[in-house]
C-alpha positions as CSV (number, residue, x, y, z in Angstrom):
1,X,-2.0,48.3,-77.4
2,X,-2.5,47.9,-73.6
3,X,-2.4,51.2,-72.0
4,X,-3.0,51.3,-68.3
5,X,-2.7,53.4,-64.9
6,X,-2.0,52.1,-62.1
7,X,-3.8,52.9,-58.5
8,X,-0.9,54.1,-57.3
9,X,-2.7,57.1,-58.2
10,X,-5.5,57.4,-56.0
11,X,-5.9,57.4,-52.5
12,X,-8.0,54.6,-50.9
13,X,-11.0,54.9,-53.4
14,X,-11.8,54.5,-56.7
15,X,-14.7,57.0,-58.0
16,X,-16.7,56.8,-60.9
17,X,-15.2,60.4,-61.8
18,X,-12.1,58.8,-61.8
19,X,-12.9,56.2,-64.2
20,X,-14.4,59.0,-66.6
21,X,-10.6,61.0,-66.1
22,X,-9.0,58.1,-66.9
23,X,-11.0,56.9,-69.8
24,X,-10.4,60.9,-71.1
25,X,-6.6,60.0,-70.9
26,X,-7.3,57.7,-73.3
27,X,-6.6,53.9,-71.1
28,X,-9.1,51.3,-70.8
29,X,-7.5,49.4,-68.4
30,X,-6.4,49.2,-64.1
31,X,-3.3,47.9,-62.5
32,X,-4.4,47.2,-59.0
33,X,-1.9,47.7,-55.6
34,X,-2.6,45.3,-53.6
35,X,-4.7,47.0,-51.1
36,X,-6.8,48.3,-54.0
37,X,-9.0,45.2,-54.6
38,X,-12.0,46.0,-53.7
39,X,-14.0,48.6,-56.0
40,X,-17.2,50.1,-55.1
41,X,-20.2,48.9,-56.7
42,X,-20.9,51.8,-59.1
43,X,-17.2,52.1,-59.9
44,X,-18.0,49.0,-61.5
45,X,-20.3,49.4,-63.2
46,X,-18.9,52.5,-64.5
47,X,-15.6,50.3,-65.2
48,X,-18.6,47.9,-67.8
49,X,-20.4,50.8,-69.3
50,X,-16.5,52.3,-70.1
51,X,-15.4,49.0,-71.7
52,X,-12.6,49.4,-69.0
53,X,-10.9,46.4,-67.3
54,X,-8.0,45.0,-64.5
55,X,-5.7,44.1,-66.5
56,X,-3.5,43.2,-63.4
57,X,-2.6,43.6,-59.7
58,X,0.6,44.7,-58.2
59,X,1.7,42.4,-55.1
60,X,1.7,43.5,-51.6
61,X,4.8,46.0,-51.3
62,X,5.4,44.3,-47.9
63,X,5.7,40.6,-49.2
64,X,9.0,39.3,-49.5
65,X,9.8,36.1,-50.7
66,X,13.2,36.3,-50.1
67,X,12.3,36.5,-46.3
68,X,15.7,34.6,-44.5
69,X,12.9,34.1,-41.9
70,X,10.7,31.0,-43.6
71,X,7.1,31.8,-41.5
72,X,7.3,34.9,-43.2
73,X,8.7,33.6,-46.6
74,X,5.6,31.3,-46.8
75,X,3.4,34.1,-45.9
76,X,4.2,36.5,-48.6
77,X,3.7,33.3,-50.7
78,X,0.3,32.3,-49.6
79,X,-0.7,35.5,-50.0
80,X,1.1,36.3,-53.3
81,X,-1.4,32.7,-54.2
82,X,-4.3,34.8,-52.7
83,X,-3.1,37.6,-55.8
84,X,-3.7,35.3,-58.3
85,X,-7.1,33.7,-57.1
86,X,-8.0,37.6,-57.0
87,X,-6.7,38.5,-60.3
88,X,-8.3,35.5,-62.1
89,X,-11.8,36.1,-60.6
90,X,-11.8,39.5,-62.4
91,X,-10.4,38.0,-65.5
92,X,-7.2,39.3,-65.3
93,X,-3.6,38.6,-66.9
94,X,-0.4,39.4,-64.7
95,X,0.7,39.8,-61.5
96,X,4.1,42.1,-60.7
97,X,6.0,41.2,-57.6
98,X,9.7,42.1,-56.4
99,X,12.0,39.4,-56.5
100,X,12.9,40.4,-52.7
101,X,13.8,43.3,-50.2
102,X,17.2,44.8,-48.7
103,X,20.4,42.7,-47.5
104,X,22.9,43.8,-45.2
105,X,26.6,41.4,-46.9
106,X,26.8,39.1,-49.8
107,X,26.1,36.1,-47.4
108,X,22.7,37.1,-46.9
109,X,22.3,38.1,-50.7
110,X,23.1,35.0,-51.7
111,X,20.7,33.3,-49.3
112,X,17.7,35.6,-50.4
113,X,18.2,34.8,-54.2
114,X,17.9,31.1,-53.5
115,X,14.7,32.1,-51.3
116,X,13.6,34.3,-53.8
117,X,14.2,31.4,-56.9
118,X,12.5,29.0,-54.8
119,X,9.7,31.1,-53.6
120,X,8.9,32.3,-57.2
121,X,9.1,28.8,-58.5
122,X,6.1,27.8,-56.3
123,X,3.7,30.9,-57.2
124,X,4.7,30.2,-60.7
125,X,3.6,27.0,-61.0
126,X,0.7,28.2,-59.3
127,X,0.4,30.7,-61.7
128,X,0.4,28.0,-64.6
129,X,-2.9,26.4,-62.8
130,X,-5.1,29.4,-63.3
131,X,-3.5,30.5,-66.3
132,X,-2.0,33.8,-64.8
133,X,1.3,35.3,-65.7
134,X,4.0,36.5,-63.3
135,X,6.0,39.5,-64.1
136,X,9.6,40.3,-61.7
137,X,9.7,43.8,-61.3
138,X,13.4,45.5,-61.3
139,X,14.8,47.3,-58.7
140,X,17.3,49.8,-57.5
141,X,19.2,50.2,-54.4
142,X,20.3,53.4,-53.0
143,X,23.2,54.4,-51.3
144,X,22.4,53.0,-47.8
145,X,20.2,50.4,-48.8
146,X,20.7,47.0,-50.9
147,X,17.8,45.8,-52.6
148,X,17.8,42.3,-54.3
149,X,17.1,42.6,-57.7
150,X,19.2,46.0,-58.8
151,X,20.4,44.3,-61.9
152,X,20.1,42.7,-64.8
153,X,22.0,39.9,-64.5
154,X,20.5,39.2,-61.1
155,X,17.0,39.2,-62.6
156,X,17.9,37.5,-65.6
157,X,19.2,34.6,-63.0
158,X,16.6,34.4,-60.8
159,X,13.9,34.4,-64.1
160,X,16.3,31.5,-65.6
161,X,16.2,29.6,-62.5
162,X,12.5,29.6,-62.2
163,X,12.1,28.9,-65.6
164,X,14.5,25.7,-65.3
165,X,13.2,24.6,-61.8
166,X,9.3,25.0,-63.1
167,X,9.2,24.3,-66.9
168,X,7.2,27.2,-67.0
169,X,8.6,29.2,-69.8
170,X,5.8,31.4,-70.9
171,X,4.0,31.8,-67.0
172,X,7.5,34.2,-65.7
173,X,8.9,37.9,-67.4
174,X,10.0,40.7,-66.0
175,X,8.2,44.1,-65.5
176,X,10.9,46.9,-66.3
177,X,10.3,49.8,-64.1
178,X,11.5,52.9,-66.3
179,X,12.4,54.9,-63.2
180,X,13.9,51.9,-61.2
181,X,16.0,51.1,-64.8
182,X,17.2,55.1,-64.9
183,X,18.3,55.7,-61.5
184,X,20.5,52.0,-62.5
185,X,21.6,54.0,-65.5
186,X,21.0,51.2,-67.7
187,X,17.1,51.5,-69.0
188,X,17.8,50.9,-72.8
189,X,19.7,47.9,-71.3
190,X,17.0,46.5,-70.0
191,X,14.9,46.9,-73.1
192,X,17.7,45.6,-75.4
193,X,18.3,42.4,-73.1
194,X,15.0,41.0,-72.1
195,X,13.1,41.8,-75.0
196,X,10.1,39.1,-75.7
197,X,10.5,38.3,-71.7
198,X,9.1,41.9,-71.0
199,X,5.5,41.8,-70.0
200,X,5.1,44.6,-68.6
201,X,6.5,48.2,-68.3
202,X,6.1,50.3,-65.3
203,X,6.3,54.2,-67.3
204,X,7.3,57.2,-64.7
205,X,9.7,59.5,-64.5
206,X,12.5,61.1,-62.2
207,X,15.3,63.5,-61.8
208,X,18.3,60.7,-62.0
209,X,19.9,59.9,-58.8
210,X,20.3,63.6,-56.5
211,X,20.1,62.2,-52.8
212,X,22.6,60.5,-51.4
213,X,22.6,60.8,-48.1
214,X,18.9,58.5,-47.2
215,X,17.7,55.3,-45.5
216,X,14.6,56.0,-47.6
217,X,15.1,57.1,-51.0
218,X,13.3,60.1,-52.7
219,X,14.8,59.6,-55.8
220,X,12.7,57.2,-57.1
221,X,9.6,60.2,-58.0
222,X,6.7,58.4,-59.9
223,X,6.2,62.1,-62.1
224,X,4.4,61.9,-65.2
225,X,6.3,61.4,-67.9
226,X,8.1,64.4,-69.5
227,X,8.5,65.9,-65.8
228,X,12.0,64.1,-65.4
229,X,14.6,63.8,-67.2
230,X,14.5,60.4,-69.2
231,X,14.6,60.5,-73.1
232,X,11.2,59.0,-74.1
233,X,11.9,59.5,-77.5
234,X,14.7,57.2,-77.5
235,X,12.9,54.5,-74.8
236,X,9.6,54.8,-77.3
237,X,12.3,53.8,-80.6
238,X,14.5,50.9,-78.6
239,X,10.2,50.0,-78.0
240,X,9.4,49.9,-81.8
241,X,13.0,48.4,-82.4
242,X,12.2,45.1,-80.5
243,X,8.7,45.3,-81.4
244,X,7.4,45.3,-77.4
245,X,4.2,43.7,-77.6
246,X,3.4,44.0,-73.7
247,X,1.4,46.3,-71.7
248,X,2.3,50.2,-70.9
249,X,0.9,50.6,-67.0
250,X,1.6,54.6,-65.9
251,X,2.7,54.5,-62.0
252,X,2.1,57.8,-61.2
253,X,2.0,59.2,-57.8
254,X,1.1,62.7,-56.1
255,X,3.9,62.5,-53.4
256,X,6.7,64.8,-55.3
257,X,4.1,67.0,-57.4
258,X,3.2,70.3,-56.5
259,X,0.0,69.8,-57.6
260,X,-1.5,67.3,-55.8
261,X,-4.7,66.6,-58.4
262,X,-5.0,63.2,-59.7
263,X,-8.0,64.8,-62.5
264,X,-4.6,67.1,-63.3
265,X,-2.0,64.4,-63.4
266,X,-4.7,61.9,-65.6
267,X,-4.7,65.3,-68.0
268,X,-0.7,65.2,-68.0
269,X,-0.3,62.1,-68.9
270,X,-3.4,62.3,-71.7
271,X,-1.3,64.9,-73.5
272,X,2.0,62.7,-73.3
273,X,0.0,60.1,-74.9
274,X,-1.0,62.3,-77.5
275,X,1.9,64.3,-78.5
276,X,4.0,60.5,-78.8
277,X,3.7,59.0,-82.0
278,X,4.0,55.8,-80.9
279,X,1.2,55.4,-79.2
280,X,-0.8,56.3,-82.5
281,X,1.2,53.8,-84.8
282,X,0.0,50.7,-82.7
């Protein structure tokens, strides 16, 4: 079973106590943000003696490859291309992206889908060349902000598109983020509909939707698991039920915790591990 944590974590640098927390945790591998890719020396090495490895790299927040602007369309996917070359040079598998960013009316929806299915088609087949996978991550939009990519019969068009476009069948999934898919109210959905085309899983946790008055939203908490309010135990069975084969990446952050201790939350999420059967049985 892949178990991995993400960098989302950690500030700026990765230590080699931080590799010896997270190996306690019991996860042998890194998701990499974008701005994460370049690990000190000794981390490495630590990262070698730890059997520990990237298993993949989140893109740049800040692409979008929906972008109704094309110079900045082709730059988020130029440098979504400079993802992979990364990713493959450290032996790698996946790279999670979002399908696109906010829209103001259905026009412009409409417009960024197109962008976004034409966009992906081109880093896919890219993809295909250095034998790297692509995972669309789901998304949720908030009460003042639309966010392509809220659904899942907009993801399950855009991926179909792609897949029809490209021929690439096996290169494109989708990443379901648990606390994107609960503040959507339709999480199990997402499990039940995609199945086999899930390659990864984003695993945090949050509160359900209690702000709505924001540009911004604070909803969407990255807590360790069991600090929110989703049922695990029912997420870990619909799991076992379509026999998930993919990776389990913890996006944890230190924004909405009160304490602020990434050694503390790497402990957390240790004992979640532990005390969830599923994790044994695999």
């Amino acid at each position: 079973m892949e178990k991995a944590i993400s960098t989302l974590l950690f500030e700026r640098l990765l230590r080699v106590s931080d590799i010896l927390d997270i190996k306690k945790a019991g996860i042998k591998s890194l998701e990499l943000i974008y701005n994460f890719t370049e690990i000190p020396s000794r981390t490495m090495n630590c990262m070698k003696n730890s059997n520990m490895r990237v298993y993949s790299i989140h893109a740049d927040f800040n692409s979008d490859i929906s972008d109704i602007k094309e110079n900045r369309r082709i730059e988020s996917i130029e440098g979504i291309k400079k993802t992979i070359d990364i990713i493959k040079k450290i032996n790698g598998e996946l790279v999670i992206l979002h399908p696109g960013d906010s829209f103001n009316n259905s026009y412009e929806r409409e417009v960024r889908v197109n962008n976004s299915i034409n966009s992906l088609t081109e880093i896919v087949e890219y993809a295909l060349l250095n034998n790297i996978r692509i995972a669309v991550e789901n998304d949720f939009s908030d009460f003042e902000l639309n966010r392509l990519g809220d659904s899942i019969e907009e993801i399950d068009y855009i991926i179909n598109k792609v897949k029809s476009l490209s021929g690439c069948n096996g290169t494109i999934g989708i990443c379901v983020d648990t606390g994107h898919a609960f503040l959507t109210n339709n999480l199990y959905d997402y499990l039940d509909f995609f199945k086999s085309n899930i390659f990864e899983i984003h695993i945090h946790d949050n509160l359900g939707v209690k702000n709505k008055n924001r540009i911004v939203s604070s909803d969407d908490l990255h807590l360790v698991p069991g600090m929110g309010k989703i049922d695990w135990k029912t997420f870990f069975n619909k799991l076992e039920e379509n026999n998930y084969k993919g990776a389990h990446v913890f996006e944890i952050s230190t924004c909405y915790l009160e304490v602020k201790c990434t050694k503390y939350v790497l402990e957390e999420i240790g004992k979640f591990i532990k005390r969830n059967d599923y994790f044994s049985q695999k």
